[in-house]
C-alpha positions as CSV (number, residue, x, y, z in Angstrom):
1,X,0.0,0.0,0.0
2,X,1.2,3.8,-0.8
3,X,2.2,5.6,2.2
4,X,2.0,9.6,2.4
5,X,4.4,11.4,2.2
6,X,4.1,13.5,6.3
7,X,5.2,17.6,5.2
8,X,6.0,20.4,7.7
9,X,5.2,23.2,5.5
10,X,1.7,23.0,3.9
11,X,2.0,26.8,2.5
12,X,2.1,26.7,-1.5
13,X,4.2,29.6,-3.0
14,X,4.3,31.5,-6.7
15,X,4.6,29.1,-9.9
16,X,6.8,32.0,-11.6
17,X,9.7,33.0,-10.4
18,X,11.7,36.1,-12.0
19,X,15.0,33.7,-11.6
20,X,14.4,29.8,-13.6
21,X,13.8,27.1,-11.3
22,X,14.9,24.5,-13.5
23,X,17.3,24.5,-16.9
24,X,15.8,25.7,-19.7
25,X,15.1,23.7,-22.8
26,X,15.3,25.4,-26.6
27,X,14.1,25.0,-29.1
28,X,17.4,24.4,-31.0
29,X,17.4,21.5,-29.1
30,X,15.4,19.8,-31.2
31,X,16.3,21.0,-34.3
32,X,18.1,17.9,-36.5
33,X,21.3,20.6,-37.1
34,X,22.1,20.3,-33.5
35,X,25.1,18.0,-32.6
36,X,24.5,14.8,-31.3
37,X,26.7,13.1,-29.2
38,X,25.4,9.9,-28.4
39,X,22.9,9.0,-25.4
40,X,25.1,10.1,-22.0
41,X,26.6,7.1,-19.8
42,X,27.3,8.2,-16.1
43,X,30.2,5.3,-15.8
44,X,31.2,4.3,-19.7
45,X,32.1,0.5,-20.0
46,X,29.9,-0.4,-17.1
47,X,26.0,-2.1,-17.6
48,X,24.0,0.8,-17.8
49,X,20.0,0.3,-18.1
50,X,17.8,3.6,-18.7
51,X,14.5,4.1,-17.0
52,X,11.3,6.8,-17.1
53,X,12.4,8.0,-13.8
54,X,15.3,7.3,-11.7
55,X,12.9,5.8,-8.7
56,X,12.0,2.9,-11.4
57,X,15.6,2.2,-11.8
58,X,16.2,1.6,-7.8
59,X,13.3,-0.6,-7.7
60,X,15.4,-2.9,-10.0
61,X,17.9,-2.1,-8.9
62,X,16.8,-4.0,-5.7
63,X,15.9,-7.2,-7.9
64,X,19.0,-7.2,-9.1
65,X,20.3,-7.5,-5.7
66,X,18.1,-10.1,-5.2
67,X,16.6,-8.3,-1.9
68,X,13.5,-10.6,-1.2
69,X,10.2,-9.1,0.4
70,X,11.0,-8.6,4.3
71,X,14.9,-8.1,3.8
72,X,15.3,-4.5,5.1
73,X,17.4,-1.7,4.0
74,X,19.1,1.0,5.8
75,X,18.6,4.5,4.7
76,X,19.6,7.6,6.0
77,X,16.4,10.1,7.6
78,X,17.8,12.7,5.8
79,X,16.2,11.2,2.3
80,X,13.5,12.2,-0.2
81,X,10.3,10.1,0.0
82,X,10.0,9.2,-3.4
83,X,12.5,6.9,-3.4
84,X,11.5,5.0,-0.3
85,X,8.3,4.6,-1.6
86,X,9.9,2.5,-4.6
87,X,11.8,0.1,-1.6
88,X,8.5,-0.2,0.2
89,X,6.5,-1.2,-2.9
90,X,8.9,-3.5,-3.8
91,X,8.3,-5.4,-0.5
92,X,11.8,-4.6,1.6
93,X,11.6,-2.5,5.1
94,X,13.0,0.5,5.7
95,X,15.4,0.7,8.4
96,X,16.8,4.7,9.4
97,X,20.1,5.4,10.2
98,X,21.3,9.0,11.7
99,X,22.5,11.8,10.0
100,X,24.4,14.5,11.3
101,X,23.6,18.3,10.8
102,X,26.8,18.5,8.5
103,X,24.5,15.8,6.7
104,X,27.5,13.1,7.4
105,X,26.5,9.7,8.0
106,X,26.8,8.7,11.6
107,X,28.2,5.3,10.9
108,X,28.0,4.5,14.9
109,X,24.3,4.5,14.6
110,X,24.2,2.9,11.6
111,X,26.1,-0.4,12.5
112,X,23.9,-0.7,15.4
113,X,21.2,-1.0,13.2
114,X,22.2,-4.0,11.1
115,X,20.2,-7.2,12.0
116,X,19.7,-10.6,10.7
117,X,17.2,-9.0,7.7
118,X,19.5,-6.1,6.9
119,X,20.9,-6.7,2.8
120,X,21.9,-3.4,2.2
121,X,22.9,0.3,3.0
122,X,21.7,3.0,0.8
123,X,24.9,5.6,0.7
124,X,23.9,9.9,-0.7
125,X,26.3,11.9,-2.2
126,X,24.5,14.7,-0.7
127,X,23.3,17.3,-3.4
128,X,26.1,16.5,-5.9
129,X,29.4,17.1,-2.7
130,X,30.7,13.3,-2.3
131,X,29.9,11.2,0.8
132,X,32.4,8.9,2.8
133,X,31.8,6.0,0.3
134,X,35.3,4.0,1.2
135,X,33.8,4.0,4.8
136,X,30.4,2.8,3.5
137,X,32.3,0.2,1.6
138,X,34.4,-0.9,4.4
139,X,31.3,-1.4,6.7
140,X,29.0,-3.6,4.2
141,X,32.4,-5.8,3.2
142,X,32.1,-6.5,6.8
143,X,28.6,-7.2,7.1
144,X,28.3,-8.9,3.9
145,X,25.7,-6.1,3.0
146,X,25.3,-4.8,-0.6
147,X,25.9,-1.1,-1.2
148,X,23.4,1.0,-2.8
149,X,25.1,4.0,-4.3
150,X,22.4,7.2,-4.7
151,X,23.6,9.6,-7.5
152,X,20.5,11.4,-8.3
153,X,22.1,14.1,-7.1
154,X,25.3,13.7,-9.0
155,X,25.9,15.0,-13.3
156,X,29.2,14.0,-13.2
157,X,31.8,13.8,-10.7
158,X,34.8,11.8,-8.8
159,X,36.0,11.1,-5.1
160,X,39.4,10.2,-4.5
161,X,40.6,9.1,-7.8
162,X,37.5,7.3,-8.9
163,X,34.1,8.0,-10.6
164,X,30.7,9.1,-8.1
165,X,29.2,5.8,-9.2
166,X,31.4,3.6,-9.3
167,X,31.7,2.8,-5.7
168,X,28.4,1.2,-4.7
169,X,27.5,-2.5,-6.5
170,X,24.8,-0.6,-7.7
171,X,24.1,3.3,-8.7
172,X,21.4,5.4,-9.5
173,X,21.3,8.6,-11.2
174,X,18.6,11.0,-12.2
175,X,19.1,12.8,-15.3
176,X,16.0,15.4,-15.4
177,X,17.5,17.0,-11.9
178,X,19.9,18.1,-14.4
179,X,18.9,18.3,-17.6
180,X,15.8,20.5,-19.5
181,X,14.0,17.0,-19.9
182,X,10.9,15.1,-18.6
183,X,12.2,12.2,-17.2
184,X,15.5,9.9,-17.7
185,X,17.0,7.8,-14.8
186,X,19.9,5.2,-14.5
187,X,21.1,1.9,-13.1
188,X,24.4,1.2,-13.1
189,X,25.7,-2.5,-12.4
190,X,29.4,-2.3,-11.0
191,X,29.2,-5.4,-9.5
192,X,29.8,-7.8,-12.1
193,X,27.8,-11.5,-9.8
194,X,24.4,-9.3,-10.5
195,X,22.1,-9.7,-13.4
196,X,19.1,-7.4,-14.5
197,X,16.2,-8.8,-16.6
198,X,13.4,-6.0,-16.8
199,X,10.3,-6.7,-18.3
200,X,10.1,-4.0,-20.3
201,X,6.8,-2.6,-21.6
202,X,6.6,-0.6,-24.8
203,X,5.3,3.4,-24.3
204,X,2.0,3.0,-25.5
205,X,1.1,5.9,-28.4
206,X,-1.3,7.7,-25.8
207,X,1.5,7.6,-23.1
208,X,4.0,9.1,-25.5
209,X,1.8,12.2,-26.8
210,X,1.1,12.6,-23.2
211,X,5.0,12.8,-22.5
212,X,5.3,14.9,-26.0
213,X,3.0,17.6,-25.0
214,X,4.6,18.2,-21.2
215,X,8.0,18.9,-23.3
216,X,6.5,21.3,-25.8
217,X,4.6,22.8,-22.7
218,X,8.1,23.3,-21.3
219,X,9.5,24.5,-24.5
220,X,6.5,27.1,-24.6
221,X,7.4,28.0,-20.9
222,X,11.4,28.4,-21.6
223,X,10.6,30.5,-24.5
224,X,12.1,34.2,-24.3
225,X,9.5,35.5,-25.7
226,X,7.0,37.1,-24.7
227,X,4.3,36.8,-27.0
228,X,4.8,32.9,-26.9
229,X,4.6,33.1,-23.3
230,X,1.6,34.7,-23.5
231,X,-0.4,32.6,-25.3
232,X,1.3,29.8,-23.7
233,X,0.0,31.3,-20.1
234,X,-3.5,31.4,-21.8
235,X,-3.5,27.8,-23.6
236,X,-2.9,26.0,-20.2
237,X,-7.0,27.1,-18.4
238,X,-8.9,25.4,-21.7
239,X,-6.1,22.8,-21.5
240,X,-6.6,22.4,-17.8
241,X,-10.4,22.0,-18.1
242,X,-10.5,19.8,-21.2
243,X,-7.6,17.4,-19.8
244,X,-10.3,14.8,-17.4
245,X,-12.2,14.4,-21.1
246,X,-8.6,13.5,-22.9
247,X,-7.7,11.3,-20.6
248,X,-10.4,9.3,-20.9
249,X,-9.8,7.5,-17.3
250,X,-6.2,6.0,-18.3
251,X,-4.1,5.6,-15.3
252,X,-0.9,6.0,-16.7
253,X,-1.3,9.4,-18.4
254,X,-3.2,10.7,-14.8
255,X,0.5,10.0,-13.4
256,X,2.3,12.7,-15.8
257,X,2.2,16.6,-14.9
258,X,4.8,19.2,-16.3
259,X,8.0,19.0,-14.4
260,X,6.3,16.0,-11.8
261,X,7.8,16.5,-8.7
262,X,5.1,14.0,-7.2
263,X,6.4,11.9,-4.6
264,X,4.1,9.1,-5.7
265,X,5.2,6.0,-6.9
266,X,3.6,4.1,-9.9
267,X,4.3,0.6,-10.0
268,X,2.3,0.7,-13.7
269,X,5.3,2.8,-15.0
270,X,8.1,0.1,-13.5
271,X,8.9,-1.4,-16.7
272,X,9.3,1.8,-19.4
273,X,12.4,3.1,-20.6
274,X,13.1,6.7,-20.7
275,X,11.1,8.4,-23.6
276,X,12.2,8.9,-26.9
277,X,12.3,12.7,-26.7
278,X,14.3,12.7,-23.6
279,X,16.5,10.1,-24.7
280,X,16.5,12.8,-28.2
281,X,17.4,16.3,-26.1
282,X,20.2,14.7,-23.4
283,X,22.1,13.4,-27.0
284,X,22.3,17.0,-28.4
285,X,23.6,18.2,-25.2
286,X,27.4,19.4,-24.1
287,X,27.5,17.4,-20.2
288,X,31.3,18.6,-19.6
289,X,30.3,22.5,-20.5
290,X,26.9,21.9,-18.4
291,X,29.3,20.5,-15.6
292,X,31.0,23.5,-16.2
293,X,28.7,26.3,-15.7
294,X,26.8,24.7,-12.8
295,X,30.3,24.7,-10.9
296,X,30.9,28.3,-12.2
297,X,27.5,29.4,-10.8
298,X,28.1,27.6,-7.4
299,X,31.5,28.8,-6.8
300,X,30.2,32.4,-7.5
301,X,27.6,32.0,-4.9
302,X,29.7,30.4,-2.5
303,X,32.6,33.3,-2.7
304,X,29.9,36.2,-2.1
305,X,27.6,33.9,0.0
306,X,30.6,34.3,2.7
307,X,30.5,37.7,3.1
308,X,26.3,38.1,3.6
309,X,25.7,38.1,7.9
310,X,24.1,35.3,9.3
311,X,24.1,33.3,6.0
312,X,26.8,30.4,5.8
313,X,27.0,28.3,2.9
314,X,26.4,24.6,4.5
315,X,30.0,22.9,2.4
316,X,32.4,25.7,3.0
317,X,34.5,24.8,0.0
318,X,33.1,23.0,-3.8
319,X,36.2,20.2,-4.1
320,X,37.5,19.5,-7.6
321,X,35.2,17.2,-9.7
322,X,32.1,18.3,-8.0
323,X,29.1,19.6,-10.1
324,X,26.6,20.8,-7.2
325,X,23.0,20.0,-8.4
326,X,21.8,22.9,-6.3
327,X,23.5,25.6,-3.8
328,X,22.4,24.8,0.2
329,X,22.5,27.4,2.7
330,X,21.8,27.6,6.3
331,X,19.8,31.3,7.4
332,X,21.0,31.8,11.3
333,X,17.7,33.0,13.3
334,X,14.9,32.9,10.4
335,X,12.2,30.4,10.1
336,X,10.9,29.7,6.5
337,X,13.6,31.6,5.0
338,X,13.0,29.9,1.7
339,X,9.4,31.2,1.6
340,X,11.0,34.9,1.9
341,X,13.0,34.2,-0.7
342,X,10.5,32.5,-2.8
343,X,7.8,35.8,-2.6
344,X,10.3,37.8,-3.9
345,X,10.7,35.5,-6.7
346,X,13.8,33.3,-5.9
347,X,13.0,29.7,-6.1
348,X,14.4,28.2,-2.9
349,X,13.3,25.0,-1.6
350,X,13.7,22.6,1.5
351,X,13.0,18.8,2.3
352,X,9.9,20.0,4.6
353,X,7.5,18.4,2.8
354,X,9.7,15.3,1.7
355,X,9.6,13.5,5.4
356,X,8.3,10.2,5.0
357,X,5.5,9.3,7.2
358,X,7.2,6.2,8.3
359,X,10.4,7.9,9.5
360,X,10.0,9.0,13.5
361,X,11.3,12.5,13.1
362,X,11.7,12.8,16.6
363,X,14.2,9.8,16.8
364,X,16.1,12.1,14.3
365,X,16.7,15.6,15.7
366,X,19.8,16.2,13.2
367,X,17.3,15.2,10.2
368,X,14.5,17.4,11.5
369,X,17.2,20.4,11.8
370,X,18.0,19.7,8.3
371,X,14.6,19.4,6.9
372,X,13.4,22.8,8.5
373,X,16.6,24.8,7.9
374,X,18.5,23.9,5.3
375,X,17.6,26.0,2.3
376,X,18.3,25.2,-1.4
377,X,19.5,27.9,-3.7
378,X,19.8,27.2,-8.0
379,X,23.3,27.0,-9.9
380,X,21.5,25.4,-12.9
381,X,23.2,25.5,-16.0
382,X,20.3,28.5,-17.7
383,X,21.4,31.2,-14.4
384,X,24.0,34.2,-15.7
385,X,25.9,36.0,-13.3
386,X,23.3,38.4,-13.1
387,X,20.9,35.7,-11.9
388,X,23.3,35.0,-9.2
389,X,23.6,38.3,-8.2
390,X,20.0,38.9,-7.7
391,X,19.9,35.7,-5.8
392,X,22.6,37.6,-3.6
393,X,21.0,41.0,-3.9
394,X,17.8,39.5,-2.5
395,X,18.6,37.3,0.5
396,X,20.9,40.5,1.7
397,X,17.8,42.3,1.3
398,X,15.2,39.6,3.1
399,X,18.0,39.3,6.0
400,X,17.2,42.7,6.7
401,X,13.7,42.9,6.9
């Protein structure tokens, strides 16, 4: 059965913000003249399977493990509740191990929770900045537990000499955190004993015009100009009134919104590769400059972010090799800082309403610190400088409020 997710702020904000939420996609994109490059492998040479979303590619991930129904797996509290939702309908337990506020695994905690049932450990490379993954290496060789490596926060990256990805006998990575697309997840094998055998199921052609018209709503969305958004802004009431009658009752297209950030799970969509026209944009585009300018961003925020009162960037430095998927911040002495922000049109997010509501929160007083305060700011590859600096311009102004 699908468990809820539990959320601590129920306040909705502004759908447009005067800084992009995500990347934008263009519309030379999709135009045949634009390089392509091949669809993107996180860890080349390694068995790579592509899935819809990245939560699909967990769940098989775990039956490639060969966890069987009852076998638990640890996870740390500090976690999105999509993902758990995929090991709980797959039929393991969830066991929680402690994080600390400087979101480092407290490994103490964690070895006391291995049992009998316990298969694996589920290791984050927290919003892109590498975990301890030799240590969470070191621990499940001694157990004899598998090690579940999450990248969905990681584009590309490495740790000590070696690829984010590579360390865990599995990885997962989630390519539409990154890229201007729909979906697109990935499970990577890197221990060579396991097998994968997915039934896969064919997109039907409903399901793909379903998936075709979120990215051309996108594309309308991204658009700079103004007339397009217009009529764009005044497609989507008509559109949203008429969509129960195209629908016609089909599960599977119910489950897709523009930019889903649901954290529901749908076991119907298990089996389906990532779309076509995903699969079409991510080969067109330029990873290493992507890498690039999301590291640029970051590292601008980070060097001004400094100098801001009672504002500290959580990581104090950005190491070599690391591609931040977003920018987090801790605000000394101000609740909901992110809703400040987001008012004044700065999309800043937190994990408040991504507690699970089978994690006791009050068992985890470090995870409940870092759901309530730790703020999320954008580097995404579509922010200039002058994006940054109004991110800046505006927090210095909220602080003072």
């Amino acid at each position: 059965m699908q468990v809820a997710s539990r959320p601590i702020n129920l306040r909705t904000d502004i759908i447009r913000f005067t800084v992009a939420k995500d990347p934008r996609l263009l519309w030379a994109m999709l135009h045949q003249s634009f390089q392509r490059r091949g669809i993107v492998s996180p860890l080349p040479g390694k068995p790579t399977y592509d899935f819809f979303w990245s939560r699909n590619a967990l769940y098989h991930g775990l039956r490639a493990l060969g966890i069987s129904s009852g076998d638990n797996v640890l996870v740390p509290a500090f976690f999105c509740a999509t993902p758990l939702e995929a090991i709980l309908q797959y039929g393991a337990k969830v066991k929680f191990y402690n994080i600390r506020r400087d979101c480092s695994p407290d490994f103490g905690d964690l070895e006391a929770k291995i049992d009998q049932r316990t298969r694996a450990v589920l290791a984050v490379h927290y919003f892109g900045f590498p975990g301890p993954m030799r240590q969470f290496q070191e621990l499940c060789k001694a157990y004899h537990l598998y090690l579940i490596e999450d990248c969905a926060h990681v584009l590309i990256g490495e740790c000590a000499g070696a690829a984010l990805g590579s360390f865990g006998d599995i990885s997962i990575f989630s390519w539409r955190k990154f890229l201007p697309v729909y979906d697109g997840g990935h499970l990577v094998i890197n221990n060579p004993r396991l097998h994968v055998d997915v039934p896969w199921v064919k997109h039907s052609l409903s399901f793909s015009l379903k998936v075709a018209k979120n990215i051309f709503d996108k594309l309308l969305d991204d658009s700079s100009s103004k007339v397009i958004k217009t009529m764009s802004h005044l497609l989507q009431l008509p559109l949203a009134m008429g969509r129960p009658l195209l629908l016609g009752g089909q599960r599977q297209l119910r489950a897709i919104t523009i930019n889903n950030r649901s954290g529901d799970f749908d076991i119907s969509l298990v089996n389906l590769h990532m779309s076509a026209l995903s699969r079409y944009i991510i080969q067109g585009l330029d990873i290493p400059a992507i890498f690039e300018k999301r590291r640029s961003n970051a590292v601008y925020l980070l060097d001004v972010i400094k100098s801001l009162p009672r504002i500290s960037p959580f990581f104090p430095e950005i190491p070599d090799g690391v591609c931040p998927w977003v920018f987090p911040i801790l605000a000394e002495g101000q609740q909901d800082f992110h809703l400040a922000l987001r008012t004044r049109g700065i999309p800043a997010v937190t994990w408040g309403d991504c507690i699970h509501s089978t994690l006791p929160i009050e068992e985890f007083p470090d995870a409940e610190f870092l759901y309530r305060n730790l703020v999320l700011l954008p580097t995404h590859q579509s922010l200039e400088k002058s994006d940054m600096q109004d991110i800046i311009n505006i927090m210095g102004e909220v602080k003072h409020n």
